[in-house]
N, C-alpha and C positions, 0 to 999 in steps of 0.2 A: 520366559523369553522377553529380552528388552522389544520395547517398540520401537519404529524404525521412523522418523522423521524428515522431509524435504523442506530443506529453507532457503529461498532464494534470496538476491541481494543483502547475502551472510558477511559481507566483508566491511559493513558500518553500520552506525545507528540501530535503531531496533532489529535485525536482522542478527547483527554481531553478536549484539547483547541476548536475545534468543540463543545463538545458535551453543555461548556458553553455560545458559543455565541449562536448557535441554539435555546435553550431555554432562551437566555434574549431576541432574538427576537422573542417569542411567539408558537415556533414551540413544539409540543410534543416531547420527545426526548425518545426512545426506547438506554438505552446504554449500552451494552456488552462487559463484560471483567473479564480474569480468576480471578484478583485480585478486585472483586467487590466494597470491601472498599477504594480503590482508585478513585472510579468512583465518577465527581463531584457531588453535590448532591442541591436539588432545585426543589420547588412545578411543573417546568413542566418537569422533570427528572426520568423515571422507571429504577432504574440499576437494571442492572439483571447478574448473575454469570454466562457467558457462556466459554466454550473450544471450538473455531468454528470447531475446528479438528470432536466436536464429535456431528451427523448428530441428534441425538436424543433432546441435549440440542441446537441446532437451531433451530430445531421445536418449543420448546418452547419458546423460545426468540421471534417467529414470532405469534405464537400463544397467548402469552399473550400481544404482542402489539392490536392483532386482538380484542383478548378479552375486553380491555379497551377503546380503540377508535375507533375499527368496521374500520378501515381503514390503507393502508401504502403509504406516497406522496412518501416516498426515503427512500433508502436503500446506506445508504455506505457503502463498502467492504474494512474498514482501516486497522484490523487485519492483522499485516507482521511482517518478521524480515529477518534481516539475516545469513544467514547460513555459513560464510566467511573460508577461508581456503583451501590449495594446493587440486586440485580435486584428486590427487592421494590418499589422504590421507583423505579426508572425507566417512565415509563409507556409504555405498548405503543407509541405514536405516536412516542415519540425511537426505542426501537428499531426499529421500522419505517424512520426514518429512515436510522439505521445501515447496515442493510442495504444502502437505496437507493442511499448512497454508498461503502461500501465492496467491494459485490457486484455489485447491481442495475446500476451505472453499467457496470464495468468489461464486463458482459455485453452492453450495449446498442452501448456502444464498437465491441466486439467482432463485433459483428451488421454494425454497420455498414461497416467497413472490410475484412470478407471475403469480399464478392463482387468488388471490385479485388484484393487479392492472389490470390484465385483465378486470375483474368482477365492476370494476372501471373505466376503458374506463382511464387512469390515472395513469402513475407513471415515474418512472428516478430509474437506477441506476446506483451508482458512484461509481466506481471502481480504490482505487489506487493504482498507480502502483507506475514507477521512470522515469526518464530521463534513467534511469540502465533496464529498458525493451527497451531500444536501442544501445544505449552506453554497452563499457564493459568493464571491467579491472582485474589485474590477480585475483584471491584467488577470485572471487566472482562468479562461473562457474553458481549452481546451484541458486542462488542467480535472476542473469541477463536473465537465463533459465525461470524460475518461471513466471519473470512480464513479459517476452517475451510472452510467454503461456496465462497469463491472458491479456493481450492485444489482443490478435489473436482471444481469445474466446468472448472476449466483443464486438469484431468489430462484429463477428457474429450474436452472440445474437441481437445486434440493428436489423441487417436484417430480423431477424428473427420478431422481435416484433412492428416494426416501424407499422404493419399493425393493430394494436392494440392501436393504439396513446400511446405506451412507447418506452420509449429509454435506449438505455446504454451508458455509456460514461466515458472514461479515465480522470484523473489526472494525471502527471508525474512530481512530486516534481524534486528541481535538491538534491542542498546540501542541510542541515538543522541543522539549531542552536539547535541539540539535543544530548542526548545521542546515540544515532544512530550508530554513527563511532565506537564509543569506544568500544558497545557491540558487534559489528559487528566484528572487530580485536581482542576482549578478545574470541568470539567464534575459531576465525583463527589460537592463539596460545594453545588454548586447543586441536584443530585437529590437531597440530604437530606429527606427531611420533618421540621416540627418536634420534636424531643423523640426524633429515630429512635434506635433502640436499637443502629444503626451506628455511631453518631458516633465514637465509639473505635478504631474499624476502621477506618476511610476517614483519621483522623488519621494511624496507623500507616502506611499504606500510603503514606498521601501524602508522609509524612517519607522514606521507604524510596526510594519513585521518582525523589523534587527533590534527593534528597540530590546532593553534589559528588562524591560516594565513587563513583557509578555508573558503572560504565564505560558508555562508546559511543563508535561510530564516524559521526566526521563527516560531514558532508552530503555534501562534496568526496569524500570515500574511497566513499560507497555511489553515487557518481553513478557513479566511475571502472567498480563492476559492472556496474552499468546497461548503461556502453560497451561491456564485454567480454563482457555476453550479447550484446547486439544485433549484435558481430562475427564472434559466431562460426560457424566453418562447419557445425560440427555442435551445436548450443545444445542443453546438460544440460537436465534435467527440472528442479533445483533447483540453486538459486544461494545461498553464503551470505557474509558478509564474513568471517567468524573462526572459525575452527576449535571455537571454545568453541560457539559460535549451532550449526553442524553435530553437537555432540555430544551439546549437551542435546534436540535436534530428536530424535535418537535413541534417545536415555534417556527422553524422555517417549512415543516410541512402541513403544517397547520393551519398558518394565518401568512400567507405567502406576500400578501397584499400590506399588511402590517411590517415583514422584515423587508421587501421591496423598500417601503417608506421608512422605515429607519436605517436602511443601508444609503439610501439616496442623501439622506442630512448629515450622517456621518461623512459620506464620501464628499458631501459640500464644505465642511466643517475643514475637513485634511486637507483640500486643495488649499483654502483660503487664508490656513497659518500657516 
């Protein structure tokens, strides 16, 4: 029996690239996304049009997986974005927003697809986050809040469900060869106010993140993770692509006091060139 997979925000970036290898290697692919016709498309491929913001079309997004294959091996929780910009000046209602989608959703998901794995003695889900649920930098308050929040909530969950034989389990992308940065800074200088005493700062930053110098890892390379948590038999607590994303995850949790003080001289350095 092929496995049955749920991938949310299937219609770009690592989602897209997931939801194609998923199904060349044989899995069922349940794939969710506001822009449907984006979503790749291929005999083991259901796209389906969801907003995960809204609780009624993830029902059915889990409901008509249930209804066609009577099963769910994984749930990814890839739908994210960022919400970038001075916190003074984003108002509570995007970050509310933020939450909705980078947290709120991935929990409702969640709700919904674990009385069948239950019922299954069988399931995993994958929840991603960033290297940015540890790590932190200016203009991205609610941003680094969010996957902070979805982190703490999945570490739970596993506890909660490990007595069930399922698990939950983190991904923490670092950088990425995507559009990502760009939308992320085109969000930061829309949340300007006129005349904001940011503007210098959100310029810096934004040069920093779009730059070509950046390293990351393709969409192709974090989908191939994606696969290798969902097969494994015993799935780590965290997942990461590059040694480097694993060591600063460390370093920021580690010696907090230390990346405080080199985030502060870096971030003196950018405003001042």
């Amino acid at each position: 029996m092929n496995k049955v997979v749920i991938i949310t925000g299937a219609s770009n970036g690592m989602g897209y690239a997931a939801t194609e290898l998923f199904a060349k290697e044989g899995w069922q692919v349940i794939a969710g996304a506001r822009r449907v016709e984006k979503i790749p498309s291929g005999s083991n491929i259901l796209a389906i049009k969801v907003d995960v913001t809204d609780s009624e079309q993830n029902k059915n997004l889990v409901d008509q997986a249930i209804a066609k294959y009577g099963r769910i091996d994984v749930l990814i929780n890839n739908a994210g974005y960022g919400e970038f910009g001075p916190t003074e000046e984003i108002t509570v209602d995007k970050a509310k927003y933020q939450f909705d989608v980078n947290y709120f959703a991935a929990v409702d998901l969640a709700n919904q697809v674990l009385p069948t794995m239950r019922q299954q003695g069988t399931g995993l889900i994958v929840n991603i986050s960033s290297i940015g649920g540890d790590l932190y930098m200016p203009l991205g308050a609610h941003y680094h809040a969010s996957k902070a929040a979805l982190q703490q909530w999945s570490d739970v969950l596993d506890t909660e469900i490990r007595q069930f034989g399922l698990h939950s389990i983190v991904i923490q992308p670092g950088g990425t060869a995507s559009a990502w940065a760009q939308i992320a800074m085109d969000n930061a200088k829309k949340n300007l106010h006129d005349n904001s005493p940011y503007k210098t700062l959100v310029t810096a930053v934004s040069n920093l993140l779009t730059s070509d110098r950046m390293p990351g890892a393709t969409s192709e390379q974090l989908a191939q993770l994606f696969y290798r948590a969902a097969n494994a038999s015993k799935p780590k607590r965290r997942y990461f692509h590059a040694s480097g994303d694993r060591l600063a995850v460390w370093a920021a949790r580690n010696h907090p006091k230390v990346f405080k003080f080199t985030l502060d001289k870096f971030v003196d350095r950018l405003i001042k060139h």
